[in-house]
C-alpha positions in Angstrom: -46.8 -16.9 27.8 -43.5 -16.9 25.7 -40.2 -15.4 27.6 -40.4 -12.9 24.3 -43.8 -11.5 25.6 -43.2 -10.6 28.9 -41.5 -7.4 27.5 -44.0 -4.6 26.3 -43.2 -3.6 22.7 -41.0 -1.0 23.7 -38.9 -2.8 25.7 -38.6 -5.2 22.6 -38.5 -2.8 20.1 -35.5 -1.1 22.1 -33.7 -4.2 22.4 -34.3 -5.2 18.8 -33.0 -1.5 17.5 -29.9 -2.1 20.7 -28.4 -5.2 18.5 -28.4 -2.9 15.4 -27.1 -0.4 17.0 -24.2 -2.2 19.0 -23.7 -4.0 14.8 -23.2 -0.2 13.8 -20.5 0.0 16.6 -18.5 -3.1 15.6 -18.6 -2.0 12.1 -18.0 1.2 12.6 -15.0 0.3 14.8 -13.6 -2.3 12.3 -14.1 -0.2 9.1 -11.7 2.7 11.0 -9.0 0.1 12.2 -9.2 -1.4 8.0 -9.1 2.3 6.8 -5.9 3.2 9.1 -4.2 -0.1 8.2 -5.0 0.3 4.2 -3.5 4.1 5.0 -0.3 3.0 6.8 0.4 0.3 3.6 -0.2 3.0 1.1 2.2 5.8 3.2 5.1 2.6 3.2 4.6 2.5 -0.8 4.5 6.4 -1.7 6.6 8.0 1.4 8.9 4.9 1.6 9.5 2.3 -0.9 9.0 4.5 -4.2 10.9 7.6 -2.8 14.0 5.2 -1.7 13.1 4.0 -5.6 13.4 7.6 -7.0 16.8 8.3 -5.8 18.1 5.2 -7.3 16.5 5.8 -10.4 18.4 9.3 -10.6 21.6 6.8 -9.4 21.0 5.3 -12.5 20.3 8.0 -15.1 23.6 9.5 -13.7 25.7 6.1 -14.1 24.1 5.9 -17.2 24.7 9.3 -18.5 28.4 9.1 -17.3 29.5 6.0 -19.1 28.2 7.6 -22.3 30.2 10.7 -21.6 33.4 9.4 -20.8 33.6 7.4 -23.8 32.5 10.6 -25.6 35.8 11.6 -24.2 37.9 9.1 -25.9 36.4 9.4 -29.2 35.6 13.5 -29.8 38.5 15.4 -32.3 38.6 18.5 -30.6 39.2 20.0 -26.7 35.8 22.0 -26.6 33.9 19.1 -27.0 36.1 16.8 -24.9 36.0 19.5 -22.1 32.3 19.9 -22.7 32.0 16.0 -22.0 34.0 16.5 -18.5 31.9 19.4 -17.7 28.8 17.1 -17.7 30.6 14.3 -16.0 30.9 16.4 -13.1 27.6 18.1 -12.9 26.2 14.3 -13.5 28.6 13.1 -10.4 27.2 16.5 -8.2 23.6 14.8 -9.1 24.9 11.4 -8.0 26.5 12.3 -4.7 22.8 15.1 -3.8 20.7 12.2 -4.6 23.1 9.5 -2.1 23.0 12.3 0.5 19.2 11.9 0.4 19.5 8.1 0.1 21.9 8.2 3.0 19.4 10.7 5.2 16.5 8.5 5.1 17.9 5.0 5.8 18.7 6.9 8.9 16.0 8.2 9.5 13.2 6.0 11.7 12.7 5.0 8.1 15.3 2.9 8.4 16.3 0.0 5.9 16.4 -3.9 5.5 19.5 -5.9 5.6 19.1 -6.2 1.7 18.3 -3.2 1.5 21.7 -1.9 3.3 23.3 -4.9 1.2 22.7 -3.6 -2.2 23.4 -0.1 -1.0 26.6 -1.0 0.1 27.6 -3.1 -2.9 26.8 0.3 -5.0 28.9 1.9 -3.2 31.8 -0.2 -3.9 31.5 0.2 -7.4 31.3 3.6 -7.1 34.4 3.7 -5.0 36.3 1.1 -7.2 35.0 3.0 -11.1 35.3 6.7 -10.2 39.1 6.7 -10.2 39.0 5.3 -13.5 36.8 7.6 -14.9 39.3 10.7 -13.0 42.5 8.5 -15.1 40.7 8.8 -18.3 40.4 12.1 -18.4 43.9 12.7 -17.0 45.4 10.5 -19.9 43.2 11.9 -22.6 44.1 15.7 -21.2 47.7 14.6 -22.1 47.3 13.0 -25.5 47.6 9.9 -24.8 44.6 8.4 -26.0 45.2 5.0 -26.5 45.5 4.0 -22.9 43.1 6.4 -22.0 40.9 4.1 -24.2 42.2 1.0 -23.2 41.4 1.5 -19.4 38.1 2.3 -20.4 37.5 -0.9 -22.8 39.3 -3.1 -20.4 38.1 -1.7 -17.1 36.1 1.4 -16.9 33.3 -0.3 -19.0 32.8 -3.8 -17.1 32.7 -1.3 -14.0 29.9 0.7 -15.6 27.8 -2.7 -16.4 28.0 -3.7 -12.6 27.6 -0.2 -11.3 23.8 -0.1 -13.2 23.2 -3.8 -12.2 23.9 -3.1 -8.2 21.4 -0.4 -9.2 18.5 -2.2 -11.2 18.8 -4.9 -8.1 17.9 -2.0 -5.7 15.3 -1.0 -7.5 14.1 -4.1 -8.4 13.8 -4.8 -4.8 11.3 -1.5 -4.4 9.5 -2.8 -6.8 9.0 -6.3 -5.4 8.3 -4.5 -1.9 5.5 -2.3 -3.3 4.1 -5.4 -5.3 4.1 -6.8 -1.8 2.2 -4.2 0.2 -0.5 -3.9 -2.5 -0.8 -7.3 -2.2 -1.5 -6.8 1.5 -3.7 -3.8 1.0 -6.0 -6.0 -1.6 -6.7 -8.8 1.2 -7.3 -6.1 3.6 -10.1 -4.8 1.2 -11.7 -7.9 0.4 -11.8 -9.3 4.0 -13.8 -5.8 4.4 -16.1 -6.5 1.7 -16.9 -9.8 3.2 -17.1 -8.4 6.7 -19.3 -5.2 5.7 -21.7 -7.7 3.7 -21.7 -10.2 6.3 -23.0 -6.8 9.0 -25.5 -6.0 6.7 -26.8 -10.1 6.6 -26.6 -10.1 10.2 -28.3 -6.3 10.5 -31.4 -7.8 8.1 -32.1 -10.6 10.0 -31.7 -9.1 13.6 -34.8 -6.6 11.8 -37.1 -9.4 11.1 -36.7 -10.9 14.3 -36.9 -7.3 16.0 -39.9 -7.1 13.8 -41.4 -10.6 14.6 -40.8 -10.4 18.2 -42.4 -6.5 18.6 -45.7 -8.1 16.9 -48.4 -8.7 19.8 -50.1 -11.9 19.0 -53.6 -11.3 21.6 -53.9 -14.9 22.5 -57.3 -13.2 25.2 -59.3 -11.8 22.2 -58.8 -14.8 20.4 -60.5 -16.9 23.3 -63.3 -14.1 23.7 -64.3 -14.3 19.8 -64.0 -18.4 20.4 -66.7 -18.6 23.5 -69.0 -16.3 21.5 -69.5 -18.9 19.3 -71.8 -21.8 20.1 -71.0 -25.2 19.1 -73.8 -25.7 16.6 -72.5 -22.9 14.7 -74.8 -20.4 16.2 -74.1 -17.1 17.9 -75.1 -17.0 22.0 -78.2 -15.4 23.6 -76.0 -12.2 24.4 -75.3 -12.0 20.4 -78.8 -11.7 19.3 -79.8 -9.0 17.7 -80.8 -5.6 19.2 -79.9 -7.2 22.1 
Protein backbone atom coordinates (compact mmCIF):
# COMPACT_ATOMS: atom_id res chain seq x y z
CA UNK A 1 0.00 0.00 0.00
CA UNK A 2 1.26 3.59 -0.96
CA UNK A 3 2.29 5.94 2.15
CA UNK A 4 -0.65 8.32 0.44
CA UNK A 5 -3.24 5.50 1.33
CA UNK A 6 -2.75 4.81 4.69
CA UNK A 7 -4.80 8.09 5.43
CA UNK A 8 -8.65 7.74 5.02
CA UNK A 9 -9.98 10.39 2.62
CA UNK A 10 -10.62 12.73 5.24
CA UNK A 11 -7.46 12.82 6.61
CA UNK A 12 -6.22 13.55 2.96
CA UNK A 13 -8.76 15.62 2.00
CA UNK A 14 -7.97 17.81 5.19
CA UNK A 15 -4.44 17.90 4.52
CA UNK A 16 -4.98 18.70 0.85
CA UNK A 17 -7.52 21.75 1.74
CA UNK A 18 -4.55 22.52 5.00
CA UNK A 19 -1.82 23.56 2.12
CA UNK A 20 -4.45 25.80 0.51
CA UNK A 21 -5.39 27.16 3.33
CA UNK A 22 -1.80 27.85 4.89
CA UNK A 23 -1.19 29.47 0.61
CA UNK A 24 -4.24 31.80 1.74
CA UNK A 25 -2.23 32.82 4.84
CA UNK A 26 1.12 33.63 3.02
CA UNK A 27 -0.77 35.54 0.52
CA UNK A 28 -2.88 37.10 2.63
CA UNK A 29 0.07 38.11 4.84
CA UNK A 30 2.16 39.36 1.85
CA UNK A 31 -0.57 41.23 -0.05
CA UNK A 32 -1.05 43.39 3.56
CA UNK A 33 2.74 43.99 4.05
CA UNK A 34 2.66 45.13 -0.26
CA UNK A 35 -0.47 47.21 0.47
CA UNK A 36 1.18 49.06 3.61
CA UNK A 37 4.47 49.57 1.75
CA UNK A 38 2.63 50.91 -1.68
CA UNK A 39 0.57 53.23 1.15
CA UNK A 40 3.76 54.53 2.99
CA UNK A 41 5.35 55.52 -0.82
CA UNK A 42 2.20 57.20 -1.89
CA UNK A 43 1.92 59.25 1.84
CA UNK A 44 5.97 60.31 1.06
CA UNK A 45 4.67 61.70 -2.52
CA UNK A 46 1.34 63.54 -1.53
CA UNK A 47 2.00 64.52 2.41
CA UNK A 48 5.78 64.99 1.78
CA UNK A 49 7.46 65.58 -1.42
CA UNK A 50 4.61 67.54 -3.40
CA UNK A 51 3.50 69.65 -0.24
CA UNK A 52 7.47 70.73 0.36
CA UNK A 53 6.87 71.28 -3.69
CA UNK A 54 3.76 73.59 -3.17
CA UNK A 55 5.35 76.02 -0.96
CA UNK A 56 8.15 76.49 -3.42
CA UNK A 57 5.96 76.88 -6.13
CA UNK A 58 4.14 79.83 -4.27
CA UNK A 59 8.16 80.86 -3.50
CA UNK A 60 8.22 81.22 -7.00
CA UNK A 61 5.00 82.84 -8.14
CA UNK A 62 5.94 85.52 -5.45
CA UNK A 63 9.74 86.01 -6.83
CA UNK A 64 8.20 86.07 -10.01
CA UNK A 65 5.42 88.50 -9.35
CA UNK A 66 7.95 90.82 -7.44
CA UNK A 67 10.51 91.26 -10.13
CA UNK A 68 7.70 92.29 -12.44
CA UNK A 69 6.42 94.81 -9.99
CA UNK A 70 9.46 96.48 -9.09
CA UNK A 71 10.29 97.27 -12.50
CA UNK A 72 6.72 98.44 -12.85
CA UNK A 73 8.05 100.85 -10.33
CA UNK A 74 10.74 102.28 -12.40
CA UNK A 75 8.82 102.68 -15.41
CA UNK A 76 4.97 103.97 -14.31
CA UNK A 77 4.35 108.08 -14.82
CA UNK A 78 2.33 108.70 -11.90
CA UNK A 79 2.58 108.02 -7.74
CA UNK A 80 -0.84 105.98 -7.59
CA UNK A 81 0.38 103.52 -9.75
CA UNK A 82 3.92 103.42 -8.44
CA UNK A 83 2.45 103.14 -4.81
CA UNK A 84 0.02 100.61 -6.10
CA UNK A 85 3.15 98.51 -7.39
CA UNK A 86 4.76 98.75 -3.74
CA UNK A 87 1.52 97.82 -2.23
CA UNK A 88 1.69 94.45 -4.06
CA UNK A 89 5.37 94.06 -3.46
CA UNK A 90 4.64 93.76 0.11
CA UNK A 91 1.51 91.76 0.21
CA UNK A 92 3.61 89.41 -2.37
CA UNK A 93 6.70 89.48 0.26
CA UNK A 94 3.86 88.65 3.37
CA UNK A 95 3.00 85.52 0.95
CA UNK A 96 6.67 84.69 0.64
CA UNK A 97 7.68 84.86 4.24
CA UNK A 98 3.79 82.60 5.35
CA UNK A 99 4.70 80.12 2.78
CA UNK A 100 8.82 79.90 4.26
CA UNK A 101 7.24 79.69 7.73
CA UNK A 102 5.49 76.58 6.60
CA UNK A 103 8.62 75.44 4.67
CA UNK A 104 10.58 76.05 7.76
CA UNK A 105 7.86 74.06 10.12
CA UNK A 106 8.02 70.93 8.29
CA UNK A 107 11.73 70.43 7.62
CA UNK A 108 11.52 70.37 11.39
CA UNK A 109 9.12 68.42 11.77
CA UNK A 110 9.95 64.33 11.98
CA UNK A 111 9.49 65.14 8.30
CA UNK A 112 12.69 66.28 8.18
CA UNK A 113 14.83 67.11 5.00
CA UNK A 114 17.88 65.80 2.91
CA UNK A 115 21.18 67.44 2.81
CA UNK A 116 20.15 68.76 -0.67
CA UNK A 117 17.33 69.39 0.31
CA UNK A 118 18.61 71.78 3.27
CA UNK A 119 21.31 72.89 0.53
CA UNK A 120 19.01 74.47 -1.89
CA UNK A 121 16.91 75.89 0.88
CA UNK A 122 19.73 77.55 2.26
CA UNK A 123 21.04 78.89 -1.04
CA UNK A 124 17.36 80.52 -1.42
CA UNK A 125 17.76 82.03 1.37
CA UNK A 126 20.79 83.83 0.48
CA UNK A 127 19.35 85.31 -2.33
CA UNK A 128 16.61 86.43 -0.58
CA UNK A 129 18.78 87.96 2.01
CA UNK A 130 21.26 89.47 -0.60
CA UNK A 131 17.99 90.90 -3.39
CA UNK A 132 15.46 92.19 -0.82
CA UNK A 133 17.57 95.20 0.17
CA UNK A 134 17.73 96.14 -3.32
CA UNK A 135 14.26 95.86 -4.03
CA UNK A 136 13.69 98.24 -0.31
CA UNK A 137 16.63 100.91 -2.26
CA UNK A 138 14.56 100.99 -5.32
CA UNK A 139 11.77 102.11 -4.00
CA UNK A 140 13.50 104.51 -1.61
CA UNK A 141 15.33 106.14 -4.75
CA UNK A 142 12.25 106.16 -6.93
CA UNK A 143 10.17 107.71 -3.78
CA UNK A 144 12.66 110.62 -4.16
CA UNK A 145 12.82 111.13 -7.87
CA UNK A 146 15.66 109.88 -8.68
CA UNK A 147 14.93 107.45 -11.14
CA UNK A 148 17.82 106.85 -12.95
CA UNK A 149 19.76 105.01 -10.26
CA UNK A 150 16.77 103.60 -9.04
CA UNK A 151 16.85 101.92 -12.49
CA UNK A 152 20.24 101.31 -12.74
CA UNK A 153 20.43 99.24 -9.44
CA UNK A 154 17.76 97.36 -10.82
CA UNK A 155 19.34 96.68 -14.42
CA UNK A 156 22.69 96.13 -12.97
CA UNK A 157 21.84 94.25 -9.85
CA UNK A 158 18.33 93.80 -8.74
CA UNK A 159 17.62 91.83 -12.01
CA UNK A 160 20.67 89.18 -12.12
CA UNK A 161 19.41 88.66 -8.32
CA UNK A 162 15.89 87.93 -9.57
CA UNK A 163 17.21 85.32 -12.31
CA UNK A 164 19.17 83.38 -9.48
CA UNK A 165 16.51 83.76 -6.85
CA UNK A 166 13.86 81.70 -9.36
CA UNK A 167 16.73 79.26 -10.40
CA UNK A 168 17.61 78.31 -6.51
CA UNK A 169 13.86 77.82 -6.73
CA UNK A 170 13.22 75.68 -9.98
CA UNK A 171 16.36 73.39 -8.52
CA UNK A 172 14.21 72.82 -5.39
CA UNK A 173 11.51 71.94 -7.10
CA UNK A 174 13.11 70.08 -9.58
CA UNK A 175 14.42 68.00 -6.91
CA UNK A 176 10.57 67.15 -5.71
CA UNK A 177 9.98 66.24 -8.77
CA UNK A 178 12.86 63.83 -9.37
CA UNK A 179 11.96 62.41 -5.67
CA UNK A 180 8.34 61.64 -6.61
CA UNK A 181 9.52 60.21 -10.09
CA UNK A 182 11.58 58.08 -7.80
CA UNK A 183 8.99 56.70 -5.36
CA UNK A 184 6.56 55.88 -8.17
CA UNK A 185 9.21 54.13 -9.50
CA UNK A 186 9.42 52.10 -6.36
CA UNK A 187 5.73 51.76 -5.93
CA UNK A 188 5.56 50.24 -9.75
CA UNK A 189 8.15 47.33 -8.80
CA UNK A 190 6.29 46.77 -5.73
CA UNK A 191 3.06 46.12 -7.85
CA UNK A 192 4.48 43.97 -10.42
CA UNK A 193 6.45 41.75 -7.98
CA UNK A 194 2.74 41.38 -6.50
CA UNK A 195 1.40 40.46 -9.71
CA UNK A 196 3.91 37.82 -10.16
CA UNK A 197 3.70 36.66 -6.62
CA UNK A 198 -0.37 36.56 -6.56
CA UNK A 199 -0.23 34.64 -9.98
CA UNK A 200 2.49 32.45 -8.96
CA UNK A 201 -0.19 31.56 -5.40
CA UNK A 202 -2.83 30.86 -7.63
CA UNK A 203 -0.26 28.29 -9.94
CA UNK A 204 0.78 26.80 -6.82
CA UNK A 205 -3.06 26.79 -5.16
CA UNK A 206 -4.19 24.78 -8.74
CA UNK A 207 -1.82 22.25 -8.62
CA UNK A 208 -1.86 21.58 -4.71
CA UNK A 209 -5.94 20.86 -5.89
CA UNK A 210 -5.20 18.29 -8.37
CA UNK A 211 -2.96 16.52 -6.18
CA UNK A 212 -5.44 17.01 -3.15
CA UNK A 213 -7.80 15.68 -5.71
CA UNK A 214 -5.59 12.78 -7.05
CA UNK A 215 -4.50 11.74 -3.72
CA UNK A 216 -8.32 11.74 -1.96
CA UNK A 217 -9.33 9.27 -4.95
CA UNK A 218 -9.54 5.54 -3.48
CA UNK A 219 -8.14 3.33 -6.06
CA UNK A 220 -9.81 -0.41 -4.44
CA UNK A 221 -6.90 -2.55 -5.42
CA UNK A 222 -9.33 -5.74 -3.20
CA UNK A 223 -12.36 -5.51 -5.61
CA UNK A 224 -10.19 -5.50 -8.38
CA UNK A 225 -8.61 -8.94 -7.27
CA UNK A 226 -12.21 -10.31 -6.41
CA UNK A 227 -13.68 -9.44 -10.08
CA UNK A 228 -10.12 -11.02 -11.40
CA UNK A 229 -10.62 -14.69 -9.52
CA UNK A 230 -14.18 -14.74 -10.69
CA UNK A 231 -12.96 -15.16 -13.97
CA UNK A 232 -11.75 -18.54 -15.15
CA UNK A 233 -8.86 -18.74 -17.37
CA UNK A 234 -10.64 -20.05 -20.41
CA UNK A 235 -12.63 -17.05 -20.46
CA UNK A 236 -15.51 -18.67 -18.57
CA UNK A 237 -17.34 -17.53 -15.44
CA UNK A 238 -16.79 -20.18 -12.16
CA UNK A 239 -19.28 -22.67 -10.89
CA UNK A 240 -20.49 -20.06 -8.16
CA UNK A 241 -21.33 -17.59 -11.31
CA UNK A 242 -23.82 -19.78 -12.99
CA UNK A 243 -26.93 -18.78 -13.36
CA UNK A 244 -29.67 -18.95 -10.73
CA UNK A 245 -27.19 -20.15 -8.73
Amino acid sequence: MKPAMRFGIGMRLGIGFGFLVLLMLLLTQQSVSKVNEINTDLSKINDVNSVKQRFAINFRGSVHDRAIAIRDVTIVETPGERQAAVVLIAKLAESYAANEEKMKEMIASPVGASDQEKTILVEIADIQAKTKPLVVEIIALEGKGDKATAKKILLEQARLQFVSWLGAINKFIDYQEALNKSVGGDIRGVVSGFQTMALGSLAGAVVLAVIAAFVATPVDHASDGQVAGCVAPDGGRQAGWRSGA
